[in-house]
N, C-alpha and C positions, 0 to 999 in steps of 0.2 A: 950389544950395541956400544959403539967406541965412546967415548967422552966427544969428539970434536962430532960429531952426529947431535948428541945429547944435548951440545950448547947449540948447535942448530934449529934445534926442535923449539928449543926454550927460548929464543931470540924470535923465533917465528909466533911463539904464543904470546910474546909480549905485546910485539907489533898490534897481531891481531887486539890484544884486550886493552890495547890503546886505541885502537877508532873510536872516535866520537861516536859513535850510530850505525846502525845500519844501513843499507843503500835501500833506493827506493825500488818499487819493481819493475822489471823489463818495462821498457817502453816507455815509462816517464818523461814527463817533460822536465824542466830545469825551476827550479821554486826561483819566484820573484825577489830579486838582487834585496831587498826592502825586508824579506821577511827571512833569509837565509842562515843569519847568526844563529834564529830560536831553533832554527829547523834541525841544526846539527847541534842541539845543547845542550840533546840525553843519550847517553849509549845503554849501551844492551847492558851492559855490568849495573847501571843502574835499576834499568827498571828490574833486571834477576833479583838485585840486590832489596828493592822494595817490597817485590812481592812474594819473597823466602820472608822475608819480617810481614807481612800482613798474613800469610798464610801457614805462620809457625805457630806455635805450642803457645806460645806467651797471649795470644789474642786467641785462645781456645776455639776458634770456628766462628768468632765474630756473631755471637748469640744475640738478637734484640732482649735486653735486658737482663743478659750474664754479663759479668765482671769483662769477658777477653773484649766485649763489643765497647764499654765504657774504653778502657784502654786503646783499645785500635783510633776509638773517635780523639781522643786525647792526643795521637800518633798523629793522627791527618793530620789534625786541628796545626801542631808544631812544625807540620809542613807548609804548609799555609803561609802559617809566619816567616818560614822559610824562606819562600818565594815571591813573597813582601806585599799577600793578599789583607785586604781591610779586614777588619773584624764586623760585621755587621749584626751579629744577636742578639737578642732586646736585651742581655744582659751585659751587652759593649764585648762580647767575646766572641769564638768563631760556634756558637752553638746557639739552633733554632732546638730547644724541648719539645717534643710531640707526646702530646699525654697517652700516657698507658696506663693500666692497672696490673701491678705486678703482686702477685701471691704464692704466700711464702709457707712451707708447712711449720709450727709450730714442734720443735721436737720433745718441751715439756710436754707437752700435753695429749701428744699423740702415742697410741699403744697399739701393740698388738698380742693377744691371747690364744696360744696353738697348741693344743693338748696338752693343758695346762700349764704349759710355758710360758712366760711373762715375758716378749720379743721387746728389746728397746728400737727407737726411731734412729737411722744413722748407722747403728751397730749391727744390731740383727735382720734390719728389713730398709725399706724405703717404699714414700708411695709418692703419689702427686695426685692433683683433683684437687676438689673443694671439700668443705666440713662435711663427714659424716659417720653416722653411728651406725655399725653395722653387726647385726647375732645373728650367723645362720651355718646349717651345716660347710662342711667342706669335703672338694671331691677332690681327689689326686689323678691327673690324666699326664699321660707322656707325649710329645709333642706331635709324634707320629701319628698317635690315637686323637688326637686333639685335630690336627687336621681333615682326618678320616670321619668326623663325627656328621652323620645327617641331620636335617634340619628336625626333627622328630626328637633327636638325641638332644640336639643342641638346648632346645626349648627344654627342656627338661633340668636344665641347668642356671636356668632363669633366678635371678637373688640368693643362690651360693657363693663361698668362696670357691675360686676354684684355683687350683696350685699346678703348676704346669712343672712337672718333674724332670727335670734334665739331669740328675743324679746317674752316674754311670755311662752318659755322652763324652765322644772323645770331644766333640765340638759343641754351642749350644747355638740353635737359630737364633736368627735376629728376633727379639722379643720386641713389641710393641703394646703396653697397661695398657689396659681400659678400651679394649679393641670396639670400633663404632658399628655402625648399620641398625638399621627395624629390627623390631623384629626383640623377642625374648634376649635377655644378656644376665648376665651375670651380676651380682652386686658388685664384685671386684677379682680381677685377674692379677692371680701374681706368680710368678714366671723363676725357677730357683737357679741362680749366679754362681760362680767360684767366688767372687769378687762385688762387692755392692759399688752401684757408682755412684758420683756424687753427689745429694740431692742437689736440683737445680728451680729456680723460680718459674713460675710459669705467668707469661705476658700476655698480654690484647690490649689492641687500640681500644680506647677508651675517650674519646674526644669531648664527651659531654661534660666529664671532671667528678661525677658522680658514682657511685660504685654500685653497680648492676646488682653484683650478688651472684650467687650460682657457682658456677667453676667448670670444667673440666669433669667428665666422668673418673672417679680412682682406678687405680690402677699401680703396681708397685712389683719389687721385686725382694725374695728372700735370700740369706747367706744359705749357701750352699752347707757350711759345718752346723751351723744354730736347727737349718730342717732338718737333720738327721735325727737328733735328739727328742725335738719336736713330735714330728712324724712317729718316731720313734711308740711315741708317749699317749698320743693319738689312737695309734691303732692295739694298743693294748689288749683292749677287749678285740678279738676276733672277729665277734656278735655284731659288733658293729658295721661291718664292711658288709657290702654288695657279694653276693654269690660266685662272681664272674661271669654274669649272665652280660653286664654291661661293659662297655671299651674304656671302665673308669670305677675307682675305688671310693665311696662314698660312705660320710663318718656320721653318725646317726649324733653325736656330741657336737656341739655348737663350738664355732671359736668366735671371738668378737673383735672387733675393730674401731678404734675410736681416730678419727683424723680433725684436726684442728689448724686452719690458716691462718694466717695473718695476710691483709690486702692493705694495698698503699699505693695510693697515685704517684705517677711517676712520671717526669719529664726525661726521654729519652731521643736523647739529639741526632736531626740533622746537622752536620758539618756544613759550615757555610764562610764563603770569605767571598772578598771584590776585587779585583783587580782593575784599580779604576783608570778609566781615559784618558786622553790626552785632551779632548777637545770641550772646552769651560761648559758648553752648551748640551751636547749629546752623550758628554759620561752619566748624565742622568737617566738613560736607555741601557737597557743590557741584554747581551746575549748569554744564552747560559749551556753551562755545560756540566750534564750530571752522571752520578753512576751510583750504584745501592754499596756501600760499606757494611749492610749484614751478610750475616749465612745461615746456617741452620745451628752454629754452635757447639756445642759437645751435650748429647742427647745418651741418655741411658751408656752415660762414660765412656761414649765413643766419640773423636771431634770429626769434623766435617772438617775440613781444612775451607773449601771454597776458594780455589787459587784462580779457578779459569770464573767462578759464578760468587763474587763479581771482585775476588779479587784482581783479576785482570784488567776489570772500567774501574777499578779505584789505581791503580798503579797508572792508569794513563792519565788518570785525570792529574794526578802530581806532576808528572810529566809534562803535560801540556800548563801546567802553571810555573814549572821550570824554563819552558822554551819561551815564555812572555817573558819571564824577568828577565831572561838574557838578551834578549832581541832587542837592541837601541831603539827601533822604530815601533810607537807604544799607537795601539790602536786609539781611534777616535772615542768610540763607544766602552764603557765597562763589561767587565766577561764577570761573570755570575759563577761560581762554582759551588756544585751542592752534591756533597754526599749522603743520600738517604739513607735512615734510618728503617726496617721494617719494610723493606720490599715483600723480600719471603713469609710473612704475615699478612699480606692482603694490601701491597701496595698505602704501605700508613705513611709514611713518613712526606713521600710525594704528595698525598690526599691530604693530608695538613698543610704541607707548604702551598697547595695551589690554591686551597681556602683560605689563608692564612698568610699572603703571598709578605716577602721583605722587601722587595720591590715590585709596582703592583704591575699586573700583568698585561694590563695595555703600553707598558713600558718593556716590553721583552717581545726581542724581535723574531727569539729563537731560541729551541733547545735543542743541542742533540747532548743526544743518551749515548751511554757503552756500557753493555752488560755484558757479559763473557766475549769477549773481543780475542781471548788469546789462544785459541783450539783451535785446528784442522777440523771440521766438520767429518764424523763418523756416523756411517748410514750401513744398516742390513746390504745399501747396494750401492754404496758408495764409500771408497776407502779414505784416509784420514790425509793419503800424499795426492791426491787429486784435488784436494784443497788447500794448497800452500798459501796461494793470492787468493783467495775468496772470502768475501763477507757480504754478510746480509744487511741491505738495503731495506728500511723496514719502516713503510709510515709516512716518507717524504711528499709521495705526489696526494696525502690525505686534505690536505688545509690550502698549500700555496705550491701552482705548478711550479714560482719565481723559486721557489726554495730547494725542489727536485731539482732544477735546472742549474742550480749552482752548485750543490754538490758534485754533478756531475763533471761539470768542470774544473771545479778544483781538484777533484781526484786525477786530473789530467797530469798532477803532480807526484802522484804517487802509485796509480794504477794500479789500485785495488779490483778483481774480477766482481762486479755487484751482483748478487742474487736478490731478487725482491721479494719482500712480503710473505717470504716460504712460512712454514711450519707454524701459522694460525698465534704467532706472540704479539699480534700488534696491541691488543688490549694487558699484555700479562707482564710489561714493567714500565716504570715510572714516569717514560714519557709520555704517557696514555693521558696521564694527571692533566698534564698543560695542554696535553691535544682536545681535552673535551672543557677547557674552558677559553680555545680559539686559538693558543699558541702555537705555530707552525712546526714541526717537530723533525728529526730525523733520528733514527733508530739504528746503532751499529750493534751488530752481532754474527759472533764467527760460527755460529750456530751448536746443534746441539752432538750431544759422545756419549758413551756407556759410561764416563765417570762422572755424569750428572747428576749432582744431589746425592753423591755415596762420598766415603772416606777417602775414596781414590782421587779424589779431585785435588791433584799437590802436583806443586810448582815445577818438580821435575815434566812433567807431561807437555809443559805449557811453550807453545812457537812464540819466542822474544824478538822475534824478528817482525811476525804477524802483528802482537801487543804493539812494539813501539810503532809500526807504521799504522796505526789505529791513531795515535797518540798523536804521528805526523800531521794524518790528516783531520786530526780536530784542531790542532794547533790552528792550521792555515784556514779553514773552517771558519772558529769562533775567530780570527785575526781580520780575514775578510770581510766575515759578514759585517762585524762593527765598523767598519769602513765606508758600509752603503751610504749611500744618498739618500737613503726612505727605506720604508720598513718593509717585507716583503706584501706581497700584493695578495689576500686571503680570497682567490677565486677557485675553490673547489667547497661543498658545502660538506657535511654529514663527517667529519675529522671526527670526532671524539663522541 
């Protein structure tokens, strides 16, 4: 390739990674001369650039109540400020607390005993679950066998330990402690690793501020070099094991188990700021505009990234508070922005804010939601480039036709393909919260992929073209709606 080629290639990438934005899609109309500055005020190198940092190493998988999710919320929060949103939580900063109870294993106090071997907590093992004391035999099964086992077998295994041997695997399946369902279980499943990963706390809403009690079934996992020894020591006597009649090695000597937590309420925040009004009277009305900032976190020392789920509705949501603060023309009404805390737990963060609202909710004209906004939809019968321009429409015609009806047209600006109401999520994220306590809602989502909820969910995968025109069209969205004359009209009943 000659050098005068080479500076041509490179004068062309420049160009390119200087536009302002992406274009809108075929057929668009031309955005309103009034709202046009916000509209071109983020490009594609930004939001890549956002959501490579929301979906990297440093914010672990954005855990509700692991350290990377504190951080990430700290990350918004500075953006926020960024874009010159109020601070509104009850503590004058950009954080609404949503109580949790977070419980923590105690590694004084916690042991383990395995054929006579004295396992420390962190080094030689790890577990999770609530307090408990546990003396019962232990069976040695291979994962193969352990799949294979009948329900006759199974039960049989009822308040053992029971060690799941992956010694001599070139690979080891994905382990899951304290594996659930009816039915006969085990006292505690522990699963053997090359590698221990790193104890992590385990969370639940908690809203009453009182501590339940109970926990989590145990469940843990052993070092790979500390079992050999173990085991080793275990099976000494001979006499003691199973004949081979059974798909599993069974030690007539008891090992024991002592686990010990520590629980502590926790306030774990929604991200919240204002971006208030122009108009003295009606900034006291808000439109809002939200997305879930958790993920699944980094679980038995693997992270989730969560780049499309939801780090995609958290990257737009910045976005769309970058294109107000740029845009001269400052809507009438306030835009509400809120990043949830504890979607992937059971929708907590939203269920606190709607009970709990910071501005109360006969004053909000409107929510839309974005939760994974940034995928091609991949289907068994449907390919991933058949979905360039599509997004799911999800929720809107529930509360107020007035509010289906404008979406509709404002997307005249951007020409999104709308799919409605697909794949049964109207109830399964955050806007659900405000739709069942009468808020009119609209629901984006670019739908669902095989890297849903696995490891593979990273930024590389993600359409920044799709993302930002998500982001377009909330802009114009939450910019309009605060604009109305009156709030939309709630004639549909049964929303929420």
């Amino acid at each position: 390739m000659s050098i005068h080629r080479n500076r041509l290639i490179a004068l062309s990438l420049a160009l390119v990674a200087a536009l302002p934005a992406a274009a809108q899609y075929p057929g668009s109309k031309p955005v309103p001369s009034s709202l046009e500055t916000g509209f071109n005020a983020v490009s594609l190198a930004d939001v890549r650039g956002w959501l490579e940092k929301l979906a990297g190493p440093e914010f672990g998988g954005r855990g509700t109540g692991q350290k990377g999710f504190d951080l990430a919320a700290q990350w918004v929060a500075d953006r926020f400020k960024e874009a010159g949103l109020k601070p509104i939580g009850p503590n004058g900063d950009y954080f609404q607390p949503v109580p949790h109870e977070r419980t923590s294993v105690d590694a004084s106090a916690t042991a383990l005993t395995l054929g006579g071997a004295k396992l420390g907590f962190g080094k030689d093992f790890v577990v999770t679950g609530g307090d408990s004391e546990i003396s019962a035999p232990v069976v040695v099964i291979t994962p193969a066998a352990d799949a294979a086992l009948t329900a006759e077998q199974r039960a049989e295994l009822e308040g053992k330990i029971v060690i799941i041997d992956t010694r001599g695997l070139d690979s080891i399946p994905a382990a899951r402690p304290g594996r659930g369902g009816a039915g006969p279980r085990p006292a505690i499943r522990m699963t053997v690793v090359k590698s221990l990963p790193t104890p992590e706390p385990s969370v639940r809403y908690n809203p009453g501020g009182a501590n339940p009690g109970g926990g989590p079934r145990p469940g843990g996992f052993l070092s790979g070099s500390i079992t050999e020894e173990a085991l080793t020591s275990l099976m000494a006597d001979e006499k003691a094991w199973s004949n081979g009649e059974k798909p599993y090695k069974e030690s007539a000597a008891k090992a024991t188990l002592t686990v010990k937590v520590q629980t502590e309420n926790v306030g774990i925040p929604n991200v919240v700021g204002l971006f208030e009004g122009s108009d003295p009277e009606l900034k006291n009305e808000v439109v809002a505009i939200g997305c879930h900032l958790d993920h699944l976190g980094t679980r038995n020392g693997v992270m989730y990234p969560g780049a499309d789920d939801d780090g995609s509705g958290t990257t737009a949501l910045i976005a769309v508070a970058k294109m107000l603060q740029a845009n001269p023309v400052k809507p009438k009404r306030s835009i509400l922005f809120i990043a949830f805390t504890g979607e992937e737990m059971g929708l907590n963060g939203s269920r606190w804010y709607s009970d709990n609202p910071l501005i109360p909710m006969e004053k909000t004209l409107a929510l839309f939601q974005m939760d994974m906004v940034g995928r091609n939809e991949e289907k068994p019968n449907e390919k991933a480039e058949d979905n360039e321009d599509t997004i799911h429409l999800v929720g809107s015609k529930r509360i107020s036709t007035g509010l289906h009806e404008h979406v509709l047209k404002i997307n005249e600006h951007v020409n999104f393909q709308f799919e409605y109401d697909e794949e049964g999520v109207y109830t399964r994220s955050d806007h659900y919260n405000f739709a069942r306590k009468g808020v009119p809602i609209a629901f984006f989502f670019s739908g669902l992929h095989p890297d849903y909820h696995q490891p593979t969910d990273t930024p590389d995968k993600i359409n920044y073209t799709k993302l930002l025109n998500a982001a377009k069209l909330a802009y114009l969205l939450v910019s309009t709606t605060a604009d109305r004359e009156k709030m939309f009209d709630k004639d549909v009943s049964g929303g929420g």
